[in-house]
DRENNUBA-405173 format. One record per residue (C-alpha): x, y, z; residue in three letters. Coordinates in steps of 0.2 Angstrom, whole numbers, padded with zeros to 4 digits, always signed. Layout:
// DRENNUBA-405173
XYZala ...
END
This chain:
// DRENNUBA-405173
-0438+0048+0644unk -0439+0057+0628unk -0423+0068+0620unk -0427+0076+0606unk -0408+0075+0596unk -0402+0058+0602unk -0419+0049+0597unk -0419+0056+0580unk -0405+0047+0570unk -0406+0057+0554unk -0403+0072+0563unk -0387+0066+0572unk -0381+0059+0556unk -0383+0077+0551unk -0375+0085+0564unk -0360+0070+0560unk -0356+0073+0541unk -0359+0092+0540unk -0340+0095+0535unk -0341+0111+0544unk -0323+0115+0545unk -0321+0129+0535unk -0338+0137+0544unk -0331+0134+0562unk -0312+0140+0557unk -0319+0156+0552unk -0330+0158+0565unk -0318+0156+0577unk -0305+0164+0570unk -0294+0151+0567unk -0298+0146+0585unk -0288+0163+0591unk -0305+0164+0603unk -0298+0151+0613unk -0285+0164+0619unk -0297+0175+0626unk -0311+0165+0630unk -0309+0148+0641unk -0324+0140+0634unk -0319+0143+0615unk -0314+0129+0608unk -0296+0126+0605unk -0300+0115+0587unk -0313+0108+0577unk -0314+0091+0586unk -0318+0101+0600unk -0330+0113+0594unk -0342+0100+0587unk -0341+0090+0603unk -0346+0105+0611unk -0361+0107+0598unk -0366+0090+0601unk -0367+0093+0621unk -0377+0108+0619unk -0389+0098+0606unk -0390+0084+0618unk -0397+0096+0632unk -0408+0106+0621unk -0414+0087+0615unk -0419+0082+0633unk -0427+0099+0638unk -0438+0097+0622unk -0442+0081+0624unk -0443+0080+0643unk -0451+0097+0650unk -0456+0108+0634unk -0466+0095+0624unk -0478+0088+0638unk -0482+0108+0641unk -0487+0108+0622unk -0505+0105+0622unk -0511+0115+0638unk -0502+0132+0630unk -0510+0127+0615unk -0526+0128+0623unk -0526+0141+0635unk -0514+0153+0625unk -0508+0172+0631unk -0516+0183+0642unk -0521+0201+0634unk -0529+0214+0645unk -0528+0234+0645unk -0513+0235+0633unk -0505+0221+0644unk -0500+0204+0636unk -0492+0190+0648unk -0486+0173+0641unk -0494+0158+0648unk -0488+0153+0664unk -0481+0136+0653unk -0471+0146+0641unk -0462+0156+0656unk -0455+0140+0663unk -0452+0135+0645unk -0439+0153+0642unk -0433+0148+0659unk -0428+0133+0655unk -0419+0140+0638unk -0412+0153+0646unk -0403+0142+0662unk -0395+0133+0648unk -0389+0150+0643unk -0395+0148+0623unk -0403+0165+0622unk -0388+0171+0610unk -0380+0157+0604unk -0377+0165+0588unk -0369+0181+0595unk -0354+0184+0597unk -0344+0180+0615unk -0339+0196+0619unk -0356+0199+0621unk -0360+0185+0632unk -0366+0175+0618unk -0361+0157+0612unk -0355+0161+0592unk -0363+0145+0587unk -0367+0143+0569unk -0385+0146+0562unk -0382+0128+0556unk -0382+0122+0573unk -0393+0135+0579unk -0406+0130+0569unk -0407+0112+0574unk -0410+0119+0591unk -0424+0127+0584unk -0429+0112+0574unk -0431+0104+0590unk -0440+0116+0600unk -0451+0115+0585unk -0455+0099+0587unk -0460+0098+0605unk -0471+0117+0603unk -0471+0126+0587unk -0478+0143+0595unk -0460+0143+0608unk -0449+0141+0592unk -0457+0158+0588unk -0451+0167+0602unk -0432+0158+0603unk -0432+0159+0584unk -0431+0181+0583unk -0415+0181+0589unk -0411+0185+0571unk -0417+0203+0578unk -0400+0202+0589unk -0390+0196+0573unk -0396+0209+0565unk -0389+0224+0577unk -0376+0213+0581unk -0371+0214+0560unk -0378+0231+0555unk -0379+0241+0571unk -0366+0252+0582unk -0354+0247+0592unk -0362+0258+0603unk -0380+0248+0601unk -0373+0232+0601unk -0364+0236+0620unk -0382+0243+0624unk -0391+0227+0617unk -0384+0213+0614unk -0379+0208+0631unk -0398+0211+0637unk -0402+0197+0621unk -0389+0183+0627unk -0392+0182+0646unk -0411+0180+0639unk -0415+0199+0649unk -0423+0205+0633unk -0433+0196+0619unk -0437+0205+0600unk -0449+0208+0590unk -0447+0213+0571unk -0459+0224+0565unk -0461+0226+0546unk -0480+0222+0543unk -0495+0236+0542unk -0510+0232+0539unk -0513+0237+0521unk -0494+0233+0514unk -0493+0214+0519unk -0480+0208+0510unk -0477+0222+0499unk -0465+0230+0513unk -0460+0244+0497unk -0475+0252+0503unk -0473+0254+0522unk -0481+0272+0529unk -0477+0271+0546unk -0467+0288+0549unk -0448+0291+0556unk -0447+0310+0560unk -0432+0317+0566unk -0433+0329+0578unk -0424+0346+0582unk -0414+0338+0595unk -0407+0326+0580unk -0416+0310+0590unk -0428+0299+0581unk -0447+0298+0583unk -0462+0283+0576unk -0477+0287+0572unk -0491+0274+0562unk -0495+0256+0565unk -0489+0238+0563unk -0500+0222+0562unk -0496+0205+0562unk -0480+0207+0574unk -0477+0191+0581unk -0472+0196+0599unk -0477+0213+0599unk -0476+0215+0616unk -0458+0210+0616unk -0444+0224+0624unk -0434+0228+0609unk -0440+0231+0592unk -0432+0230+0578unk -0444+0243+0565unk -0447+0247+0546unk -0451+0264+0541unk -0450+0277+0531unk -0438+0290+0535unk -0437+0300+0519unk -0453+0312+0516unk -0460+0310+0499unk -0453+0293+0493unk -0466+0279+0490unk -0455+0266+0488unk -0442+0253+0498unk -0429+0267+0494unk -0436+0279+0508unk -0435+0264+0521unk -0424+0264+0537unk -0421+0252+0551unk -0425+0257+0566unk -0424+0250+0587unk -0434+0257+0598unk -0440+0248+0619unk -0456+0245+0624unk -0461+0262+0631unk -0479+0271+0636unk -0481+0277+0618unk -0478+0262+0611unk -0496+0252+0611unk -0502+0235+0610unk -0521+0240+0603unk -0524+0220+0604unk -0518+0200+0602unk -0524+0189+0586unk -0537+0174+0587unk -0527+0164+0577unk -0529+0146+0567unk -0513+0140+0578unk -0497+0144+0586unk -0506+0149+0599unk -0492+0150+0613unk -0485+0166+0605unk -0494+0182+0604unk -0496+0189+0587unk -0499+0211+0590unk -0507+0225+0583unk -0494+0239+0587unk -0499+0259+0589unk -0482+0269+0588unk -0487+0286+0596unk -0471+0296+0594unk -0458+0282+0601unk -0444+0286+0603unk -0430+0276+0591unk -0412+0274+0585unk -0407+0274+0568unk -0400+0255+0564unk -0386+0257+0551unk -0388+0267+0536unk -0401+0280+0532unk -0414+0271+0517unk -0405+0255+0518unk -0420+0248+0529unk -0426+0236+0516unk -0415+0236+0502unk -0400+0230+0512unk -0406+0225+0530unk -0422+0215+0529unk -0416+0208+0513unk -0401+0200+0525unk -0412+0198+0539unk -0423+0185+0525unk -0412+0172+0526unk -0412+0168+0544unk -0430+0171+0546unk -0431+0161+0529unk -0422+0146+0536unk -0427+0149+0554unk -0447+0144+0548unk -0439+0130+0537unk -0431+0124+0552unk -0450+0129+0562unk -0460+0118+0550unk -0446+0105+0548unk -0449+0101+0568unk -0467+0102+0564unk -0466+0088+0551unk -0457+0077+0562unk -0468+0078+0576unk -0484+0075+0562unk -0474+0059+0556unk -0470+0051+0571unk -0486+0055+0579unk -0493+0046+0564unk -0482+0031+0566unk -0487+0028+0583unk -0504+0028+0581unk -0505+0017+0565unk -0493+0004+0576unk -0505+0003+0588unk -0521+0007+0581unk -0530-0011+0576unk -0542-0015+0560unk -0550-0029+0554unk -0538-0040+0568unk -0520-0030+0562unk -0511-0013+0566unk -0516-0001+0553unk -0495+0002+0549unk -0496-0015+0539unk -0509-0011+0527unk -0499-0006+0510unk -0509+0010+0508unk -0504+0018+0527unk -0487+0011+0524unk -0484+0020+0509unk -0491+0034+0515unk -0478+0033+0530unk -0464+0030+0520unk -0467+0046+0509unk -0469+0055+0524unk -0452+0051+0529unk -0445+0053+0514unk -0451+0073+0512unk -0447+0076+0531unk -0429+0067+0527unk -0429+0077+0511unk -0432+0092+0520unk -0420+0092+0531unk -0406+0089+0519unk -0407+0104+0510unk -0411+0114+0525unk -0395+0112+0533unk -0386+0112+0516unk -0393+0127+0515unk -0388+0135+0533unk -0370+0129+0529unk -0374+0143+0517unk -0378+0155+0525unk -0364+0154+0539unk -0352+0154+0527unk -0359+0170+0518unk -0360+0178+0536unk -0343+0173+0539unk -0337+0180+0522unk -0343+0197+0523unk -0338+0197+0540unk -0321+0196+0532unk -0324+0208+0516unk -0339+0211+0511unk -0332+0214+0493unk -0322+0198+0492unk -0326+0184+0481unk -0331+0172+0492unk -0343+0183+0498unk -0353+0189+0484unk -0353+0171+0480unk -0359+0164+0497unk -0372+0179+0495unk -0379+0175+0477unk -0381+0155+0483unk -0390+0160+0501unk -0400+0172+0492unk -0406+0158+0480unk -0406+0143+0493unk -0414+0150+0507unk -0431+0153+0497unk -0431+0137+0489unk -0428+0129+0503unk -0443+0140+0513unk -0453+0134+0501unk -0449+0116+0499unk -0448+0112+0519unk -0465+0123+0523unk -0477+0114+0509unk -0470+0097+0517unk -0475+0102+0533unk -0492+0106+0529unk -0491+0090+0517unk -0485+0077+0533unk -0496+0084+0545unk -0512+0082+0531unk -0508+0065+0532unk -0505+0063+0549unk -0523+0067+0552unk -0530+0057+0538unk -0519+0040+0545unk -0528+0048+0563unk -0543+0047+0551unk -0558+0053+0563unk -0549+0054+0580unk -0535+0066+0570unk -0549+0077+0568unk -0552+0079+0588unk -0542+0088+0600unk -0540+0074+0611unk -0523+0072+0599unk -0510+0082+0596unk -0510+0078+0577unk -0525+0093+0574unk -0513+0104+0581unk -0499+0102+0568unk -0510+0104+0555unk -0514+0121+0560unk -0498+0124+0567unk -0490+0120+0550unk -0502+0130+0539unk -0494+0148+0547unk -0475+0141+0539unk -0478+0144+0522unk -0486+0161+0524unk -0477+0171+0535unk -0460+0177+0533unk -0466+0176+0513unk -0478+0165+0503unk -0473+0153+0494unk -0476+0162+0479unk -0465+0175+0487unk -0451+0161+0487unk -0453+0159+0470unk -0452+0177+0466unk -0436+0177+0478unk -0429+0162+0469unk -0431+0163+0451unk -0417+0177+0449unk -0404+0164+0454unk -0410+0153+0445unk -0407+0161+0428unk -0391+0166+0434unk -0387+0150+0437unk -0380+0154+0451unk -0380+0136+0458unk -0373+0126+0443unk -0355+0126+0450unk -0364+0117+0467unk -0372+0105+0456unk -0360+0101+0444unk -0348+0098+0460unk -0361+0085+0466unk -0364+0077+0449unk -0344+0074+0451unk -0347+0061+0465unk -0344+0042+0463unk -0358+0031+0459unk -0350+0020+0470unk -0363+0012+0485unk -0377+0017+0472unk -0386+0013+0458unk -0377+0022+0447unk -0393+0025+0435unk -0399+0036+0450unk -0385+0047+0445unk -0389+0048+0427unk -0405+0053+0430unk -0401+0065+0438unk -0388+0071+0428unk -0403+0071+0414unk -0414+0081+0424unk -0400+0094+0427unk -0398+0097+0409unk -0416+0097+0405unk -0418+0112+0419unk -0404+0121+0409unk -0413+0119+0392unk -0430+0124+0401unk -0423+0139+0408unk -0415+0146+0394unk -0430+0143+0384unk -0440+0153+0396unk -0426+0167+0396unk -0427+0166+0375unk -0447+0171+0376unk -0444+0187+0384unk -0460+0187+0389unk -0461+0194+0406unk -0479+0188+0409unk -0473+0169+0402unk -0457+0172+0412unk -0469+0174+0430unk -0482+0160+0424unk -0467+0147+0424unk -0455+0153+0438unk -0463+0142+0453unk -0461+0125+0439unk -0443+0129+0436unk -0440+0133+0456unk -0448+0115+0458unk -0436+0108+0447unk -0423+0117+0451unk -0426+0111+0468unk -0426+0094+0465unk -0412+0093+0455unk -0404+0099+0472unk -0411+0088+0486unk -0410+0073+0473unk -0391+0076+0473unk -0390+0080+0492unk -0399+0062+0494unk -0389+0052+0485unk -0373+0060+0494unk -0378+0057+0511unk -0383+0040+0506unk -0366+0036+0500unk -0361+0039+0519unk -0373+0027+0525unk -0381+0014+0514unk -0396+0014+0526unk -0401+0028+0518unk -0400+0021+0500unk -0419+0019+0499unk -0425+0036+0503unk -0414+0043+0492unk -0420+0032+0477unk -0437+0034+0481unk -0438+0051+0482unk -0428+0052+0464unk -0438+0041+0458unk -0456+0049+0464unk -0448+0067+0457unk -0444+0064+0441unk -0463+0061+0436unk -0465+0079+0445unk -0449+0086+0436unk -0455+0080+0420unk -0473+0088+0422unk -0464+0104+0425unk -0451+0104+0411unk -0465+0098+0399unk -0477+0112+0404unk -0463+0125+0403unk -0456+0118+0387unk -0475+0118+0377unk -0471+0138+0376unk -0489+0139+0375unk -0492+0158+0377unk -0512+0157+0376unk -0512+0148+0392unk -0511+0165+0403unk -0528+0170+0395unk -0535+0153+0398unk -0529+0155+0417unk -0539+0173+0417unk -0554+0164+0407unk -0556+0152+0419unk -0552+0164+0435unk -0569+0176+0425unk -0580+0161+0422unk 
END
């Protein structure tokens, strides 16, 4: 028996020392909700006991049902046949199974037959889901779509919508890429006309939609004529209709249990989401940071699968009369698979905690404070932390298959799969280089010294207090690199340096994230030192490279790209 939450310790410590009050208060309005809903909780206590039960079950449905379908819907896929797609027959029993335990909305509102859960805790669902079948996460993971009606849409659309969402009637799509604008959504062509009866009509194509075939579409384009830029970009929903086409499914490298579309949109038939040309300036940039944190949480489940499937097999694979996991160089290679997965984590849900409270903020007033606050830091967390848990995924399950050694490489194990499960994480929903381009803004602003300067704050006691100083070091080096890069101002410098200053940056933050969580448990003491201890030789690499000011490089980088 397998359950995917209680067996993982470090995510139940997680779920333990969130301090989510203020998140949950606001959510809940003060717990006011319990008033009108029975099932609301009537105070925190309560709410996170409900969290944990609903974890708890997701854990054993994972574990128990969804993870030993994994590999046959990874094999056999979708079916796609005259503009008709149809899950595999595993991935309906799959939904089913989500949708009996009625976690189809669980970030929406109750009103609307949703759970208002936090994407905190919404996200270690996914997490888990994740783990046992990277391509299902997919499919429970857009119900960012619904969040997104459910934030920027009608009163009148989220009656008609967001029901169909909760009880699991209706799944999303989100339909931004075409196949010549990739990630450059500023250049989006597919046409919104409006019509003499004042209704909205499509007309282009979409590529790259993971599930296409869905029933509600959540659509980018472009509504005023003669713009060429994001500026003449609208949202738009429209349903799965006749003149809306699936033209085929995508062979893919992995996440093979979701189908990935190629749309035709023949005059369908749509409603205006929101505002008029706020499609991309306002809408998908809020949609990024759930779908930013729902493929952190995506690749996070796909790292811990790649580790422990790499710890079983080096404690029962035997060499030269002994289990491979006591050689020093597989043991070393485990624990520093670990320690990214552990690091990963950290600053994922630091990062969601985040992102609730900026949803709950604006929820409140937009204009306040606290809001633009809570939006600067998301806005700079959620790419850092895209980037930092999607390269680890692809990293653990790299050396999943290397401690497999030749049997990782066939498909008689599952550790072939997370390798090309985990290389899709940090492509889609923007590149890694996109991260950096996402991130860097903040981190000229500065915008997450008071965070770190807060955490610096902390007691050395239960730690080595040099741990703390290092780190203290490495903050004020970042600040000294930062504003030398701003002094250049040289926009070319500036762009060459940006991903070494997000790596730093980054570290600066997990390394401060670690050391707190391990003052709640000396247990985890040693993963925090070693991971400080391994990222200040990649912090200083960074800060010297950024701190040589040596312009001449971005010729050599052309010179050698021309040789």
């Amino acid at each position: 028996m397998s359950n995917f939450f209680t067996d993982n310790p470090d995510l139940m410590f997680t779920l333990k020392n969130l301090e989510m009050k203020e998140i949950v208060a606001l959510r809940e309005n003060d717990y006011k909700q319990a008033e009108e809903f029975d099932y609301a909780p009537e105070n925190y206590e309560d709410a996170m006991d409900n969290y944990k039960r609903v974890l708890k079950e997701i854990g054993e449905i994972t574990g128990e049902r969804i993870a030993p379908r994994s590999r046959q819907v990874d094999e056999e896929g979708p079916y796609f046949k005259d503009g008709v797609v149809k899950y595999h027959p595993l991935t309906d029993k799959n939904l089913k199974d989500l949708k009996d335990a009625g976690v189809m909305g669980v970030m929406l509102p109750r009103r609307y037959g949703g759970l208002n859960f936090p994407t905190t805790i919404y996200t270690m669902m996914t997490e888990m889901v994740a783990r046992a079948d990277a391509s299902l996460q997919n499919l429970i993971g857009l119900q960012d779509i619904a969040e997104t009606i459910c934030e920027f849409g009608s009163e009148e659309q989220r009656q008609k919508y967001l029901p169909r969402f909760a009880s699991g009637e209706a799944d999303g799509s989100m339909d931004l890429t075409e196949p010549d604008s990739g990630s450059d959504l500023q250049s989006v062509r597919l046409k919104a006309t409006q019509g003499p009866d004042g209704k909205w009509y499509l007309n282009g194509m979409k590529r790259f939609i993971t599930n296409g075939c869905s029933k509600i579409h959540l659509v980018l384009a472009r509504s005023k004529e003669g713009t060429v830029d994001g500026r003449g970009l609208s949202m738009f929903i429209c349903e799965a209709c006749p003149e809306l086409k699936v033209r085929r499914i995508e062979h893919k490298l992995g996440i093979h249990g979701v189908p990935t579309a190629e749309l035709q949109y023949n005059n369908v038939p749509a409603e205006l989401c929101g505002q008029e040309r706020r499609g991309l300036t306002k809408y998908v940039m809020s949609l990024m940071n759930g779908a930013r944190v729902a493929i952190s949480g995506q690749a996070l489940g796909i790292a811990e699968a790649a580790y422990r499937e790499a710890r079983k097999y080096a404690s029962e694979r035997v060499q030269f009369k002994q289990s491979i996991d006591q050689f020093p160089a597989i043991y070393d290679m485990l624990a520093k698979m670990k320690i990214k997965v552990t690091a990963a984590r950290t600053l994922l849900y630091e990062t969601t905690k985040m992102v609730d409270l900026r949803y709950s903020y604006i929820a409140l007033d937009e204009r306040s404070e606290k809001a633009k606050y809570y939006t600067k830091v998301a806005a700079a967390l959620t790419p850092m932390c895209k980037a930092l848990s999607t390269e680890i995924a692809n990293q653990v399950a790299y050396d999943c298959i290397q401690i497999h050694g030749g049997t990782g490489y066939m498909h008689d194990f599952d550790a072939e799969r997370y390798y090309r499960d985990a290389r899709i994480t940090n492509i889609y929903e923007g590149t890694t280089q996109l991260q950096v381009v996402a991130a860097i803004g903040g981190i000229m602003q500065r915008v997450l010294d008071p965070m770190i300067t807060e955490l610096l704050g902390m007691s050395c006691e239960g730690l080595d207090c040099r741990l703390l100083k290092m780190v203290g070091e490495m903050f004020e080096k970042q600040k000294e690199a930062v504003q030398f890069v701003a002094d250049k101002k040289d926009s070319a410098y500036h762009d060459l340096r940006a991903r070494n200053l997000v790596e730093n940056e980054t570290i600066v933050v997990v390394s401060l994230l670690m050391l707190r969580d391990a003052k709640k448990d000396p247990k985890r003491v040693p993963l925090a030192e070693r991971y400080i201890l391994d990222a200040v030789h990649d912090f200083d690499r960074n800060y010297q490279i950024v701190m040589s000011g040596d312009l001449s490089t971005i010729d050599r980088h052309r010179d050698v790209i021309d040789y």
